[in-house]
C-alpha positions as CSV (number, residue, x, y, z in Angstrom):
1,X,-11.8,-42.1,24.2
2,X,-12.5,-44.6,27.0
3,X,-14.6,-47.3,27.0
4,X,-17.2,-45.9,28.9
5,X,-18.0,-43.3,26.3
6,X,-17.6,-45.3,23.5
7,X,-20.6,-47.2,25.4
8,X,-22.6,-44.5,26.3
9,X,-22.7,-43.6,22.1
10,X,-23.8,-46.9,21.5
11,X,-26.8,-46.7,24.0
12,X,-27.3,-43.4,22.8
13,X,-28.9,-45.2,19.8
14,X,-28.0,-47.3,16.2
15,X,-28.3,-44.0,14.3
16,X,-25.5,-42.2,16.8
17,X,-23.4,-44.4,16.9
18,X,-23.1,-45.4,13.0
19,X,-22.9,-41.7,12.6
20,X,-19.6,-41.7,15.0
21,X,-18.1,-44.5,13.2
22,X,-18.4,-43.1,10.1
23,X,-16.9,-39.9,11.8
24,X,-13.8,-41.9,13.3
25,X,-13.2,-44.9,11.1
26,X,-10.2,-45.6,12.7
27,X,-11.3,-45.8,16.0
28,X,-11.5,-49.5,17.6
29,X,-14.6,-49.3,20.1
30,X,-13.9,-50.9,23.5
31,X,-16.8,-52.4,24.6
32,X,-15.6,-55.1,26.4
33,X,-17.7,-56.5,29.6
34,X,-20.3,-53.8,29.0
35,X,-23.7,-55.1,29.8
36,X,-25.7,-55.5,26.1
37,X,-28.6,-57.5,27.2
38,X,-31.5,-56.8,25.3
39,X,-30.6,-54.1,23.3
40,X,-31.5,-53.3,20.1
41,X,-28.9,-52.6,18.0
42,X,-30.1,-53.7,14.5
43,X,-27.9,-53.0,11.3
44,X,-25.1,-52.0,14.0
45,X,-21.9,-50.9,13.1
46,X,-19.7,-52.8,15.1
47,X,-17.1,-54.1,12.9
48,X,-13.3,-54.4,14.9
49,X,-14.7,-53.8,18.0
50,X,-13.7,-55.7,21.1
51,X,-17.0,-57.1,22.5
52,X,-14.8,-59.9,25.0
53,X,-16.6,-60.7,28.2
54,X,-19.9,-58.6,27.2
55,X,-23.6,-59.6,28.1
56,X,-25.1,-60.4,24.6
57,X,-28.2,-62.2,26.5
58,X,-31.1,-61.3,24.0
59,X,-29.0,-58.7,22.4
60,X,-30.8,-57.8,19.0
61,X,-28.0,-58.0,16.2
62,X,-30.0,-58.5,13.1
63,X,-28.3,-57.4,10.0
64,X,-25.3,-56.2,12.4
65,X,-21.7,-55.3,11.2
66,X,-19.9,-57.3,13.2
67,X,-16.9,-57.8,10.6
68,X,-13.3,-58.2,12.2
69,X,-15.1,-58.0,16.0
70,X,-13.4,-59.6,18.6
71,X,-16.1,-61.9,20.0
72,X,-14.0,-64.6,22.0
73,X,-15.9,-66.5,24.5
74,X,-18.8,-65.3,24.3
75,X,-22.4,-66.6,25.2
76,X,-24.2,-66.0,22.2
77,X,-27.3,-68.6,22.5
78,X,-30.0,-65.9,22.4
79,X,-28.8,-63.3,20.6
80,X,-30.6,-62.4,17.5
81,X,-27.7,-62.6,14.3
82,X,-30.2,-63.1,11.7
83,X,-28.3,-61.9,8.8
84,X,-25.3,-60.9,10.3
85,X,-21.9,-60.0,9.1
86,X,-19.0,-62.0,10.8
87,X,-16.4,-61.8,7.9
88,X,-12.9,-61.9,10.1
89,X,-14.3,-61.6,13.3
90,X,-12.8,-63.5,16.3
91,X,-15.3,-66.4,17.8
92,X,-13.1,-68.3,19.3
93,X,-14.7,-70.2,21.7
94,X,-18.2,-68.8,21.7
95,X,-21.1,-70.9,22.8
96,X,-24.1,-70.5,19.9
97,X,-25.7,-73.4,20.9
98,X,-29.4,-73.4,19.3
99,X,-29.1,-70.2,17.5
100,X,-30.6,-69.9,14.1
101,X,-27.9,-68.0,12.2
102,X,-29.4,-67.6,8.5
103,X,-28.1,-65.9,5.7
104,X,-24.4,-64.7,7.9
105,X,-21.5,-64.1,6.6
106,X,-18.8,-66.0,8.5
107,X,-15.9,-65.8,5.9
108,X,-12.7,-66.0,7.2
109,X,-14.2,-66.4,10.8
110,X,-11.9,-67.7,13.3
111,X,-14.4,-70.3,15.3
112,X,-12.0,-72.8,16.8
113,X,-13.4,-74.4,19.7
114,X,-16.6,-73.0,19.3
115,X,-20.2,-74.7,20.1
116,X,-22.5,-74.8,17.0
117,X,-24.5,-77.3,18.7
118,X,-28.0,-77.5,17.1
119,X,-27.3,-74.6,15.6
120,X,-29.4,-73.5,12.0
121,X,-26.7,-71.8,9.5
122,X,-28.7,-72.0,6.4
123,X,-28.2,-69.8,3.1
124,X,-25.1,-68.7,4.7
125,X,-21.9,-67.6,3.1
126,X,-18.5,-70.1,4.9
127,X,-15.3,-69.5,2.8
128,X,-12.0,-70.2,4.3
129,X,-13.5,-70.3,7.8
130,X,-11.4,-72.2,10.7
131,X,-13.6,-74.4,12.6
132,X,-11.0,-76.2,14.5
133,X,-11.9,-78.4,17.7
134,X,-15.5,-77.2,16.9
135,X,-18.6,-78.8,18.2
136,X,-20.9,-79.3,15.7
137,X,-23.5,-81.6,16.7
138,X,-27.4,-81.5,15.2
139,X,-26.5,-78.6,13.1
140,X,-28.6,-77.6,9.7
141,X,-25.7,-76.7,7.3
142,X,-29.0,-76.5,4.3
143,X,-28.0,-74.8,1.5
144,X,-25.0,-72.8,2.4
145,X,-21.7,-72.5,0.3
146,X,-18.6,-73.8,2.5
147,X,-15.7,-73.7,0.8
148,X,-11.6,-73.7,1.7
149,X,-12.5,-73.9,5.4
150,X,-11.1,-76.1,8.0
151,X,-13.1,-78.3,10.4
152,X,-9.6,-80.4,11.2
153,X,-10.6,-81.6,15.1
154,X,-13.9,-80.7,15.2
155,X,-16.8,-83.0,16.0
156,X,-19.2,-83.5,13.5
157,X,-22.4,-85.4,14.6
158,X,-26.5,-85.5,12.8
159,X,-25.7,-82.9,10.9
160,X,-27.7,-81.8,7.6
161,X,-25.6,-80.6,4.7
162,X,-28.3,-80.7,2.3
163,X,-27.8,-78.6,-0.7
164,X,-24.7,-77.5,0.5
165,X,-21.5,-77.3,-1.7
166,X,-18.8,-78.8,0.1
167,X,-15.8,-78.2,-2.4
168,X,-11.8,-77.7,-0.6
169,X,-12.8,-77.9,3.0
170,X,-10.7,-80.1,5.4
171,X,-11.9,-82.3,7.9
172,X,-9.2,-84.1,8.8
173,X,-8.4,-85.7,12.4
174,X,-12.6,-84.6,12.6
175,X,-14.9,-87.5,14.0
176,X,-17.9,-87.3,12.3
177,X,-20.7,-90.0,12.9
178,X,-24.2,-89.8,10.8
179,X,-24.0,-87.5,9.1
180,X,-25.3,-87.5,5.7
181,X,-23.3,-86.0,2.4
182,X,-25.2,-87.9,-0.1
183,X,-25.5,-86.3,-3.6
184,X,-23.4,-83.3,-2.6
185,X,-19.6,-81.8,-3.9
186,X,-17.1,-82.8,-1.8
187,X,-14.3,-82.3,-4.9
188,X,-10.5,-81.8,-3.6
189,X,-11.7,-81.8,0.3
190,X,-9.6,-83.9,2.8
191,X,-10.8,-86.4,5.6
192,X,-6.8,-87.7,6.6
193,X,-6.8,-89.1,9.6
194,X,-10.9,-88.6,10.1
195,X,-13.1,-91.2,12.2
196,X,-16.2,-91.9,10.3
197,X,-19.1,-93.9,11.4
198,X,-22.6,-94.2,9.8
199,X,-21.7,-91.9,7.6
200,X,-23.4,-91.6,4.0
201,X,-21.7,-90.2,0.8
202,X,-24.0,-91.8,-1.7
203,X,-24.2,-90.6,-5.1
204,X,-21.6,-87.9,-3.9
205,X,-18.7,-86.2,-6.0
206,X,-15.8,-87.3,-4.4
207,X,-13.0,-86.4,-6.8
208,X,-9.5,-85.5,-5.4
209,X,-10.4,-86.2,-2.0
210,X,-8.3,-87.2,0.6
211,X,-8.9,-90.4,3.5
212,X,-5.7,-91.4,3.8
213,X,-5.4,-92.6,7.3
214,X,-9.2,-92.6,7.7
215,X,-11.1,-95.1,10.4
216,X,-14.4,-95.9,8.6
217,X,-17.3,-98.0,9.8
218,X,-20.5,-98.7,8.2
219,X,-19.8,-95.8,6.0
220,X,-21.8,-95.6,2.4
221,X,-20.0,-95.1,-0.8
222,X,-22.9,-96.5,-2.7
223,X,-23.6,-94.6,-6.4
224,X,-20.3,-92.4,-5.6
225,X,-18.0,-90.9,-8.2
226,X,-14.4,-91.3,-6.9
227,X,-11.7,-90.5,-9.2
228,X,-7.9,-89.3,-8.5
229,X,-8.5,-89.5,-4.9
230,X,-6.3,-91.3,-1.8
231,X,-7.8,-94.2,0.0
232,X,-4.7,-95.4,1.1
233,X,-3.8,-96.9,4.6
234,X,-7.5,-96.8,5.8
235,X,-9.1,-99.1,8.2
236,X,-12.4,-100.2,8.5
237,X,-14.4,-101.6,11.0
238,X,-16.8,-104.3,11.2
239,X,-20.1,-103.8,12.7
240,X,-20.3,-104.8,16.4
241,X,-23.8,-106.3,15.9
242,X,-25.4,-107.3,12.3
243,X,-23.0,-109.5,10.8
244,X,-24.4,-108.8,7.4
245,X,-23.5,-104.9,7.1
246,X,-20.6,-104.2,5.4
247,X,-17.6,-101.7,7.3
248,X,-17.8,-99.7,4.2
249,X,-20.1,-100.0,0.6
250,X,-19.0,-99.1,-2.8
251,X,-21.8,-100.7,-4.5
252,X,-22.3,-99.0,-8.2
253,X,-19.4,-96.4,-7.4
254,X,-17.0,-95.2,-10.2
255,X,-13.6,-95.7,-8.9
256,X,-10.9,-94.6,-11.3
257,X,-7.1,-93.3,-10.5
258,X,-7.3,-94.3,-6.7
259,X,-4.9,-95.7,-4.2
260,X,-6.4,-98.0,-1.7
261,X,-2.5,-99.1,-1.2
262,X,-2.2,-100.8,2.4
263,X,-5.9,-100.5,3.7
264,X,-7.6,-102.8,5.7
265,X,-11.1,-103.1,3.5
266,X,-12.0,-106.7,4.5
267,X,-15.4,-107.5,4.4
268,X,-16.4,-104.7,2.1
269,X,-18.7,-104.2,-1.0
270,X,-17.5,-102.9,-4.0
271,X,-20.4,-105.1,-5.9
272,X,-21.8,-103.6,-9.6
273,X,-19.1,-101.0,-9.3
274,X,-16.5,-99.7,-11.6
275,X,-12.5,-100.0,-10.9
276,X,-10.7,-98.5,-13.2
277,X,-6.4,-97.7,-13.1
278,X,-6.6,-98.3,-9.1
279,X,-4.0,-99.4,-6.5
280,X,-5.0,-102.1,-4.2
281,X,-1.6,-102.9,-3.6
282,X,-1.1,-104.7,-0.1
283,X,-4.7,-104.3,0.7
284,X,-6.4,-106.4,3.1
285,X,-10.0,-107.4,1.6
286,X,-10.7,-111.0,2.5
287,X,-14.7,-111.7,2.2
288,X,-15.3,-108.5,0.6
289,X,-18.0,-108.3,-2.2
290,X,-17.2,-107.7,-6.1
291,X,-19.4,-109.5,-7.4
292,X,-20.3,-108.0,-10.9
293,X,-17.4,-105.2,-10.4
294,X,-15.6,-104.4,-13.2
295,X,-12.2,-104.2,-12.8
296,X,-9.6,-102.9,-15.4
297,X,-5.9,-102.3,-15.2
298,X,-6.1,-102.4,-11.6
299,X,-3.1,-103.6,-9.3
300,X,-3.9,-106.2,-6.3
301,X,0.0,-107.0,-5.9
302,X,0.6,-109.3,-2.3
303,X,-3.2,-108.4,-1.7
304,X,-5.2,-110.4,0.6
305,X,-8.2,-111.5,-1.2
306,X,-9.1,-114.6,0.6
307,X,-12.9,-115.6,0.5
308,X,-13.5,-112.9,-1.8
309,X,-16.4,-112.9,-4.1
310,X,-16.3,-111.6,-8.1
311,X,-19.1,-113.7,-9.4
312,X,-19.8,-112.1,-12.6
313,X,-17.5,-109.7,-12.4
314,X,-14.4,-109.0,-14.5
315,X,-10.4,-108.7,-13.4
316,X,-9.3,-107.8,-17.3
317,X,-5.6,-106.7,-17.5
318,X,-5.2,-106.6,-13.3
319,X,-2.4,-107.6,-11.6
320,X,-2.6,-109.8,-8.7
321,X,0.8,-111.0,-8.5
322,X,1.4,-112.6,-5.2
323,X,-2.3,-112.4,-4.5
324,X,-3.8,-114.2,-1.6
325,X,-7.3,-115.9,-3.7
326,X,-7.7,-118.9,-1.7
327,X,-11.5,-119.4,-1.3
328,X,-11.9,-116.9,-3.7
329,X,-15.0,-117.1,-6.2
330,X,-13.9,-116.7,-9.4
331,X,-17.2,-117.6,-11.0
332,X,-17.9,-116.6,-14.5
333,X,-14.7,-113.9,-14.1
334,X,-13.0,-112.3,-17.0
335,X,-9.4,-112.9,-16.3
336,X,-8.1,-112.0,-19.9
337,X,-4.7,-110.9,-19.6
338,X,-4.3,-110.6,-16.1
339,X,-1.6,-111.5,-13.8
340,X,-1.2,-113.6,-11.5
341,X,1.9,-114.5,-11.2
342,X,2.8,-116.3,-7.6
343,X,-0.6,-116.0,-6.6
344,X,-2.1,-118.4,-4.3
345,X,-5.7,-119.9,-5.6
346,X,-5.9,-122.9,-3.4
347,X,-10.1,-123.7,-3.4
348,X,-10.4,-120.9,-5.1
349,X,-13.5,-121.5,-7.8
350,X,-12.9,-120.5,-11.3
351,X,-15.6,-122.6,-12.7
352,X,-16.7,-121.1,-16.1
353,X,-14.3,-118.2,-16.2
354,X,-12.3,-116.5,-19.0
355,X,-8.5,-116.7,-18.2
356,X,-7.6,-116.1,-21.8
357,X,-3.9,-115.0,-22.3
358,X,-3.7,-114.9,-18.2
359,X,0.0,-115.7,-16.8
360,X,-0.4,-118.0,-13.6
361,X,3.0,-119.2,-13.5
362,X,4.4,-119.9,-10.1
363,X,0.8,-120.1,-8.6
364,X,0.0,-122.5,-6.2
365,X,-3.4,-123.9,-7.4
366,X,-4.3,-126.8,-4.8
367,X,-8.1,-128.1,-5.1
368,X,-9.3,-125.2,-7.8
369,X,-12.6,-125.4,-9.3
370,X,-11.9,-125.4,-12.7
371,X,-14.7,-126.7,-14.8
372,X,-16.0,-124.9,-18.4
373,X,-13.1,-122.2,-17.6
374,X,-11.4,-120.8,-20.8
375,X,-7.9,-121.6,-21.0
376,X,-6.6,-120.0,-24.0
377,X,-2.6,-119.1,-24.4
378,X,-3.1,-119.0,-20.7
379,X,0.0,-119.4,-18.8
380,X,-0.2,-121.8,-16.1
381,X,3.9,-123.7,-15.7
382,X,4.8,-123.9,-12.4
């Protein structure tokens, strides 16, 4: 049949033309560059159709089948897709800029390259969805389930996720700047390679999750639970104007089982927070906060910790072998059983702290502070 009859059924009317499909399941309706505008073609059966360079201007696709559709390029900014079906459709590249797309189904929708732009996709259903080189700026995400789907390239900018589950979705090589993911489930997702700025994951689940490579600044980590995840190689960056932000905050986070091996963290806060079988190994964190952090079996091997601040905290059975902790303060530290082996501590303050049963053999300790510390079987030969 050619494509001018398949579009005459569909002006013919909804009822027709669902009547036809049913009739020839098989047949894949051409309607490509037909001339849509306006019409009404509510609870449409339009699944594997080819729609390419068609005028959707106003078209009114509520409730539409639109499943498997071929749907590349097109301007869909005023069409009606309430409560449409998108599940496998083709969208590379369409512009919905503005739309309000509630309660769709875009699993397993290919929409790489696509402008979401102040777009609303609330209550909708996103599983294993590509969103590649997307633009996704100003969109409300609010209380949709995305899962398994792949935002790797895209841009990501004031963007609501509230209420949203965020489990298994990859946004790495993504630049994503404010946007806020605080309190949501981020488990086993991946941000390698990802530029984040102002971004907020407070109080989020951020278990197996992936930043290796990541370029963070003034990004919030505050009240976050963190465990089994890969920090490793990251680089943060100071803020350009308020001196007393931090590139990154991990205040009152629980860190356990993660690799910050080889980051640059310096100048950040890990204050109140808890640190728990984690590889800082390499790390660059000079003038970073920890005060009141409590750190156990932890590795700092050959990091730089210079002007570093654990007031308070604790450093029980770590390992800062070759450490850089000149300037550091020590104050009121549990050192029990650490290591630090090689490390330097010149002007470092350990005033009042507990280095029971520490090794500090081969340390170079010019100028310490070391009044009221607690010295016992601690190992301090040169």
């Amino acid at each position: 049949m050619a494509t001018n009859q398949h579009f005459a059924i569909l002006r013919s009317g909804v009822e027709e033309w669902n009547r036809w499909r049913q009739r020839y399941p098989n047949i894949k309706p051409d309607l490509t560059e037909c001339d849509l505008e306006e019409m009404n073609l509510e609870l449409a059966d339009l699944h594997n159709a080819d729609l390419r360079g068609s005028n959707l201007t106003k078209t009114q696709l509520f409730h539409s089948d639109l499943s498997s559709a071929n749907l590349s390029n097109l301007d869909l900014r005023t069409a009606d897709l309430y409560k449409a079906d998108f599940a496998y459709a083709f969208m590379n590249g369409v512009d919905l800029t503005k739309n309000y797309l509630g309660k769709t189904n875009f699993n397993n929708t290919i929409l790489i390259s696509a402008i979401l732009d102040n777009t609303a996709i609330t209550s909708a259903s996103i599983s294993q969805t590509s969103f590649q080189g997307a633009s996704l700026k100003g969109i409300c995400f609010g209380d949709s389930h995305i899962h398994c789907s792949n935002f790797t390239g895209s841009t990501i900018s004031n963007t609501s996720f509230r209420d949203t589950d965020l489990r298994n979705n990859n946004f790495s090589c993504s630049t994503i700047n404010n946007v806020d993911f605080s309190g949501l489930n981020l488990a086993n997702s991946r941000f390698i390679g990802a530029r984040l700025s102002s971004v907020n994951f407070e109080n989020s689940n951020l278990t197996n999750t992936d930043f290796k490579f990541a370029h963070m600044g003034e990004v919030n980590f505050k009240g976050s639970k963190i465990k089994e995840a890969d920090f490793s190689d990251i680089i943060t960056i100071p803020p350009v104007y308020e001196k007393k932000r931090f590139p990154a905050v991990f205040d009152g986070a629980d860190i356990e089982t993660v690799s910050f091996e080889n980051s640059i963290l310096n100048g950040c806060s890990f204050g109140d927070s808890e640190i728990r079988w984690c590889n800082f190994d390499g790390v660059k964190m000079k003038q970073c906060n920890l005060e009141r952090a409590d750190s156990f079996e932890s590795s700092f091997t050959a990091a730089d910790l210079e002007e570093s601040s654990f007031t308070e905290g604790s450093l029980f059975c770590c390992c800062l072998e070759y450490a850089n902790l000149n300037r550091a303060d020590l104050y009121q530290t549990c050192l029990g059983l650490a290591i630090l082996k090689n490390a330097t501590l010149n002007e470092a303050n350990l005033m009042f702290s507990d280095l029971s049963e520490a090794d500090l053999s081969g340390s170079e300790m010019k100028d310490v502070g070391m009044k009221g510390a607690l010295l016992l079987e601690t190992n301090i030969e040169n």
